[in-house]
C-alpha angles and dihedrals in degrees: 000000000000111000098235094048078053102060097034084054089057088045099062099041089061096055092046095095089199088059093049101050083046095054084052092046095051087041103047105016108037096025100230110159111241093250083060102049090043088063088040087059105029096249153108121290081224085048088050094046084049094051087052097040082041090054088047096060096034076055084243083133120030122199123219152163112235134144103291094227085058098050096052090044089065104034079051100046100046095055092050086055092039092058112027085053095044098244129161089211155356139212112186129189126200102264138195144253102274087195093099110046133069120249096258103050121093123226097225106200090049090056094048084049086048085049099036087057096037086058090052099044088053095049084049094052108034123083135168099285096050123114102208126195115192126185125213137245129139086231104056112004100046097045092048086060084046098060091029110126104175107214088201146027120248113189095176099036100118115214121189128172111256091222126032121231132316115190127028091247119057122242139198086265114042105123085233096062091042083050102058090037090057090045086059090050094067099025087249142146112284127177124186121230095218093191132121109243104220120056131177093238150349097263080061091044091050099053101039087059086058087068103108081228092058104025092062090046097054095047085052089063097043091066097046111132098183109048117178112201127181116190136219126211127221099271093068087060093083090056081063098056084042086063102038098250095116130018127234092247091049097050083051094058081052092050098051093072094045106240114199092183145044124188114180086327098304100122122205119186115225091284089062088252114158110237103199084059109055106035114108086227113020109191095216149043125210119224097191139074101324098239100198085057091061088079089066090036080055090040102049109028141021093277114147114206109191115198112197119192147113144093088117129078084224086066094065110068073038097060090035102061087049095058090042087056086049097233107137126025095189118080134188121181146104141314089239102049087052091059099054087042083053103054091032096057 
């Protein structure tokens, strides 16, 4: 190879954040010596010892001094989950005994860690080219945002709201809302998607989305290689009849297929079934970014789809029936709910 291809080939790679978390991954995770991994990726080994040197200062790879058994246990742990659920990666948090708490609480300081990690990881991850579709929620997302420091500025990153709106008045945690905040954070694109997020059938649903607003917004979204989803759990579903969003018959028809996930309101059952599409008379038609179709868009394409979520027992059969649909294949949580997704599985 030229010497000057050569160099402009390492140059690049350095600069290519998702090499560099792979190379991090092969050399402290995996163990693979850097000779190895250089044939593994058709490089240098100095191009292999750069790219490591190059994942420490970015904070890729963070050095630290903890208990040994501990960190075995969760280098350890987090591959076994990585590979036995399919996952591309996985960012764990030290978590928390669950025993004494119900199904339903929150551990808050795990969720802020969850967060705290899931901000890092993004800013890791995004750059200027990206397309980025995030969803809503006042637990993850929110704090995400909370605890989000962008290490860089990315004029002509494009950031759009996985789900339109869902109540006539605007709250902490509508994705919208999460969306053009994060846009501001990195001085980036943002559009809105100006749509109600319920509607009574598809004919509504097919010619709202012929509206230029919305048009433009959807096919935004569509695009969208990062994509960023919290869930929600049954239990939630009575705050929506509170508000007026769903009625008490409708969240019965729900019911009756035992749903153990939402994501924005698309509902799955444990065997990652999609609900929605497979109910005889669904009560209800989503407007915003179609959730089963992300397997295919993982499948078939680059596309990184990052669930955050954790810190409560009632998360697991959650998280679970996510992974099981196929629809992420980047995971933050904590250290707890992998291991009961791990002997579960």
């Amino acid at each position: 190879m030229p010497e000057n291809t050569q160099g402009n080939n390492e140059a690049r790679l350095l600069t290519d954040e998702r090499f560099l978390r792979k190379i991090a991954y092969l050399y402290y995770e995996d163990g693979h010596s850097q000779e190895a991994i250089a044939e593994m990726e058709f490089c240098s080994r100095q191009t292999v010892s750069k790219a490591l040197q190059k994942a420490k200062d970015r904070g890729i790879v963070r050095i630290s001094i903890v208990p040994d058994l501990r960190t075995g246990y969760l280098r350890n742990l987090s591959r076994d989950v990585r590979v036995q659920l399919g996952l591309e990666d996985l960012i764990l948090v030290a978590g928390r005994n669950m025993n004494t708490i119900t199904a339903q609480n929150l551990l808050e300081d795990v969720v802020a860690d969850i967060s705290s990690a899931a901000a890092d990881y993004l800013d890791q991850m995004l750059t200027d080219s990206d397309i980025l579709a995030i969803s809503g929620g006042r637990t993850f997302m929110r704090t995400l945002l909370r605890h989000l420091k962008p290490t860089k500025v990315l004029p002509h990153m494009q950031v759009v709201a996985t789900i339109g709106f869902v109540e006539s008045r605007t709250s902490f945690g509508d994705a919208n809302l999460i969306a053009y905040d994060l846009a501001r954070a990195y001085g980036a694109n943002h559009l809105w998607f100006p749509c109600p997020a319920f509607l009574p059938d598809r004919k509504l649903l097919h010619d709202i989305r012929q509206l230029p607003i919305i048009k433009e917004a959807y096919e935004m979204m569509m695009r969208a290689n990062i994509v960023v989803l919290g869930l929600w759990t049954p239990d939630t579903n009575n705050d929506l009849i509170r508000r007026g969003i769903l009625s008490r018959e409708q969240l019965q028809t729900l019911d009756a297929y035992q749903p153990v996930v939402d994501i924005n309101h698309w509902v799955f059952d444990n065997t990652g079934r999609c609900i929605n599409e497979i109910a005889k008379s669904f009560p209800y038609t989503l407007s915003g970014l179609e959730i089963p179709h992300l397997k295919e868009k993982i499948q078939q394409s680059n596309t990184k789809v990052i669930l955050v979520a954790g810190g409560s027992p009632s998360y697991i059969p959650a998280i679970r029936a996510a992974l099981k649909a196929g629809i992420a294949n980047i995971l933050v949580t904590d250290h707890t709910t992998a291991q009961f997704l791990l002997e579960e599985e």
